[in-house]
Each structure stands twice: as structure tokens, then as C-alpha cells.
MMTF fields as JSON, N, C-alpha, C and O atoms, coordinates in Angstrom:
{
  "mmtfVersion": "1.0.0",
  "mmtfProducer": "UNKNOWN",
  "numBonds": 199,
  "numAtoms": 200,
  "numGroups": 50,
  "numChains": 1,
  "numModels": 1,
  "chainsPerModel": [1],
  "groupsPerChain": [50],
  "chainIdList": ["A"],
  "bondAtomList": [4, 2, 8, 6, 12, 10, 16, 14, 20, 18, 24, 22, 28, 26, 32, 30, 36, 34, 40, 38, 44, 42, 48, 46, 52, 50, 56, 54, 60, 58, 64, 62, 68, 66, 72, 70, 76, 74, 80, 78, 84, 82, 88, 86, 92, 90, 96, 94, 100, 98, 104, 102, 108, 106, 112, 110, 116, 114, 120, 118, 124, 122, 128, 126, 132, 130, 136, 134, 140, 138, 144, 142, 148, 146, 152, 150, 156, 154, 160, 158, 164, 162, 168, 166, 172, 170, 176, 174, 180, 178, 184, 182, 188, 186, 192, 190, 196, 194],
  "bondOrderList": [1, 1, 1, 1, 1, 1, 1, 1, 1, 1, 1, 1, 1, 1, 1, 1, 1, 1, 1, 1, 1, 1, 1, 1, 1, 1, 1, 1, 1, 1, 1, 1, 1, 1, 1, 1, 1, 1, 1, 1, 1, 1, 1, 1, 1, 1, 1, 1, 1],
  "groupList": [{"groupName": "UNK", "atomNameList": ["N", "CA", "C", "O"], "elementList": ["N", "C", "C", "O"], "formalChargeList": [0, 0, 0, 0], "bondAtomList": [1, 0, 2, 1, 3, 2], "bondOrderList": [1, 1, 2], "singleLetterCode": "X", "chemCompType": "L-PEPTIDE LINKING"}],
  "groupTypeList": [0, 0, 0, 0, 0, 0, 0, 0, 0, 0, 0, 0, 0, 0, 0, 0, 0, 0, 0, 0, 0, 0, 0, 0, 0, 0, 0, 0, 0, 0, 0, 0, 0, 0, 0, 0, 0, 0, 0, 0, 0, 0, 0, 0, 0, 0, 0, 0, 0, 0],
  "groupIdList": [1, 2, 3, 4, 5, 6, 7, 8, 9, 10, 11, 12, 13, 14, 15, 16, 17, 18, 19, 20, 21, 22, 23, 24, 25, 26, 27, 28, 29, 30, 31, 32, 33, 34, 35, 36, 37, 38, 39, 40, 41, 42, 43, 44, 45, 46, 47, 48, 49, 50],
  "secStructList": [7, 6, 6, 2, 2, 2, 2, 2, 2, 2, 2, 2, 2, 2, 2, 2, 2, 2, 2, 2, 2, 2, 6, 2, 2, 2, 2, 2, 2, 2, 6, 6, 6, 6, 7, 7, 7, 6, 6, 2, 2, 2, 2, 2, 2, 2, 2, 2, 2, 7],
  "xCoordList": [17.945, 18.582, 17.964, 17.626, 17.818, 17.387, 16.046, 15.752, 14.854, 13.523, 13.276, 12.359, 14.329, 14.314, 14.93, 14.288, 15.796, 16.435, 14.925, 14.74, 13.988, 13.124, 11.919, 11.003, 11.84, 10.613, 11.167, 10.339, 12.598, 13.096, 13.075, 13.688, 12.578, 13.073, 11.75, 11.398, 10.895, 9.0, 8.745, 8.561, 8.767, 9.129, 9.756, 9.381, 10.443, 11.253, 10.458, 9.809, 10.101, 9.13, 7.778, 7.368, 7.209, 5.93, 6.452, 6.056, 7.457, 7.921, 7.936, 7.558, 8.25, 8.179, 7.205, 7.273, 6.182, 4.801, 4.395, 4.297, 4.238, 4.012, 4.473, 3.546, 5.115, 6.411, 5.936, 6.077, 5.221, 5.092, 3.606, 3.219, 3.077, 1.348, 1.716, 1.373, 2.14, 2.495, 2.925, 2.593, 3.758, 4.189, 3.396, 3.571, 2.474, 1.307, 0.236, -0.138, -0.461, -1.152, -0.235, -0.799, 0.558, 1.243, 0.933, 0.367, 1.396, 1.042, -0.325, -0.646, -1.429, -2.472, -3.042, -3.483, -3.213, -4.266, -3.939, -5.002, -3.006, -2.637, -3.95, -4.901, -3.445, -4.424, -6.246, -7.024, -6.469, -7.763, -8.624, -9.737, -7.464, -7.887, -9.444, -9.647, -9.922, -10.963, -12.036, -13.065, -11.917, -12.745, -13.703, -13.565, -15.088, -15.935, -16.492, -17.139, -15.97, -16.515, -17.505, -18.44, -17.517, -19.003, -19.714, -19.165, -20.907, -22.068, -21.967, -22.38, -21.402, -21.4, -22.151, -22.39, -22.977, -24.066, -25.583, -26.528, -25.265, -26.431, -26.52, -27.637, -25.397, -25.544, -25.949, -27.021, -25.645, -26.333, -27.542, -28.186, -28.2, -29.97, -30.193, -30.955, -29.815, -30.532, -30.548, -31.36, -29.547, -29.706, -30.325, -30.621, -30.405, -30.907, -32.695, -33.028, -33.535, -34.605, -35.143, -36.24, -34.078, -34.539, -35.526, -35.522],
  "yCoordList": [12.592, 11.406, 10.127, 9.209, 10.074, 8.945, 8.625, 7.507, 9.551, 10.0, 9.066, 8.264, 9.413, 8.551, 7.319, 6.395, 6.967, 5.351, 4.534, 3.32, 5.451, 4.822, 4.827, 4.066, 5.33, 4.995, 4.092, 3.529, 3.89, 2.822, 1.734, 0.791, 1.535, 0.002, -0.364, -1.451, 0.71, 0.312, 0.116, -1.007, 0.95, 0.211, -1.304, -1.879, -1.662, -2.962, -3.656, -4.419, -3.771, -4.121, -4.479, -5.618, -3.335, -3.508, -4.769, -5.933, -4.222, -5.161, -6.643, -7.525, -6.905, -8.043, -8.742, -9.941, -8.033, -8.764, -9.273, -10.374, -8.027, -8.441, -9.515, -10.321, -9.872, -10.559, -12.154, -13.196, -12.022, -13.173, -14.077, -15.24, -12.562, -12.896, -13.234, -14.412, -12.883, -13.567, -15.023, -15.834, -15.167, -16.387, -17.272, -18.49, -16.693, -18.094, -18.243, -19.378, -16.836, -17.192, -17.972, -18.464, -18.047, -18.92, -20.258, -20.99, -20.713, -22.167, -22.823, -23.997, -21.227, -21.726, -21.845, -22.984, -21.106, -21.306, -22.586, -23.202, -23.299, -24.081, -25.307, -25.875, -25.348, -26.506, -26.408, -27.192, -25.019, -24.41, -24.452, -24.059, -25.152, -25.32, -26.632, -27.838, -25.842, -27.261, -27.247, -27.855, -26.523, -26.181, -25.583, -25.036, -25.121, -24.574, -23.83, -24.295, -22.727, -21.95, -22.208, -22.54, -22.103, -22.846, -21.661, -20.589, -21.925, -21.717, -21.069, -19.947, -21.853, -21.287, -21.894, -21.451, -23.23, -23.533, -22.43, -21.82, -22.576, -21.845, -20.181, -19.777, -19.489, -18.493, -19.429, -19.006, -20.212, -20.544, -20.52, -19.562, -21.763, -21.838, -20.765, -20.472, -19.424, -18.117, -17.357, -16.718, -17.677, -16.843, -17.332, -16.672, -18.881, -20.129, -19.408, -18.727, -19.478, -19.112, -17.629, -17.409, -16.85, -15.836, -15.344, -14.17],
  "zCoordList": [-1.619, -2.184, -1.615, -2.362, -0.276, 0.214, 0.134, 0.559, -0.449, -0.71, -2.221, -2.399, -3.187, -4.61, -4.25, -4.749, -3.667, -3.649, -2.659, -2.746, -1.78, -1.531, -2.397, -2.087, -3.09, -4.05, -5.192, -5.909, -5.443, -6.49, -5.74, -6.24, -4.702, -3.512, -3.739, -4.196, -3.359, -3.436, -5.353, -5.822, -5.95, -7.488, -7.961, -8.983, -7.331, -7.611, -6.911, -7.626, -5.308, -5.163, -5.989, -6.21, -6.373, -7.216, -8.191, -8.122, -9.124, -10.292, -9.742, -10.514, -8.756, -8.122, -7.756, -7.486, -7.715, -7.314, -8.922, -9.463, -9.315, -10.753, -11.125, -11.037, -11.39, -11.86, -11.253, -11.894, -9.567, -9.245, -9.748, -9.859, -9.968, -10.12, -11.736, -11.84, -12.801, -14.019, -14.166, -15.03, -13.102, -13.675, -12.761, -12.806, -11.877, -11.177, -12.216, -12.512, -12.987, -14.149, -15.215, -16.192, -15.132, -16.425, -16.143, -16.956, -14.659, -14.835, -14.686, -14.871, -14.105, -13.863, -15.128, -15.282, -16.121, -17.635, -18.068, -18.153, -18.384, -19.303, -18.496, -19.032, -17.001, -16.373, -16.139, -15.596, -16.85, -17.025, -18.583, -18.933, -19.298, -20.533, -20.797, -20.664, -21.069, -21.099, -20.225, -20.523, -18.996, -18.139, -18.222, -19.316, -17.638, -17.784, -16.125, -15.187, -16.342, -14.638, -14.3, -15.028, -13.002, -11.833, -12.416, -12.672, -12.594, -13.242, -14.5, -14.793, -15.179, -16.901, -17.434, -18.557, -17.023, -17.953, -17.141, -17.641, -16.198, -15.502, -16.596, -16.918, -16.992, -18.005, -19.224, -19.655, -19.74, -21.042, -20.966, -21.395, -20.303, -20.132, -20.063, -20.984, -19.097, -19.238, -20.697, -21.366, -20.775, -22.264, -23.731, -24.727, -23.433, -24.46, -24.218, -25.188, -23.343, -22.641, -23.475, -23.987, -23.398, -24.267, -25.592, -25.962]
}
């Protein structure tokens, strides 16, 4: 008994991380809109070059 109420504690757990890492990507994309990742032109020229 006490073997399943501990793997439902580490489960809720998990759900919880989850749960936290979702809603930090939530507020992070919106402020990423428009942006362009450190070296994303450096991939264009390479592939422009082709």
C-alpha cells in the first residue's frame, strides 16, 4: 500500500514539473516572436552559397 501512494506522490510530482515548464514556455514564446536565434543568418549564407 505504501509502495503505490509512493509512486502517486513521485507522479504528481512529475505532473508538476510539467506543469511548471509549460507555463514558463507560455510566457516565454510570445516575447520570442520576431526574433531570430544567434546564428540564424550564419545558416542562411551557408545554405544561400550552395
Amino acid at each position: 500500500m505504501m509502495r503505490g501512494f509512493h509512486r502517486a506522490m513521485e507522479f504528481t510530482d512529475l505532473i508538476g514539473v510539467c506543469q511548471g515548464s509549460v507555463a514558463g514556455a507560455s510566457r516565454l514564446v510570445p516575447r520570442l516572436r520576431g526574433h531570430q536565434p544567434p546564428g540564424a543568418t550564419d545558416l542562411t549564407l551557408r545554405h544561400s552559397h550552395k
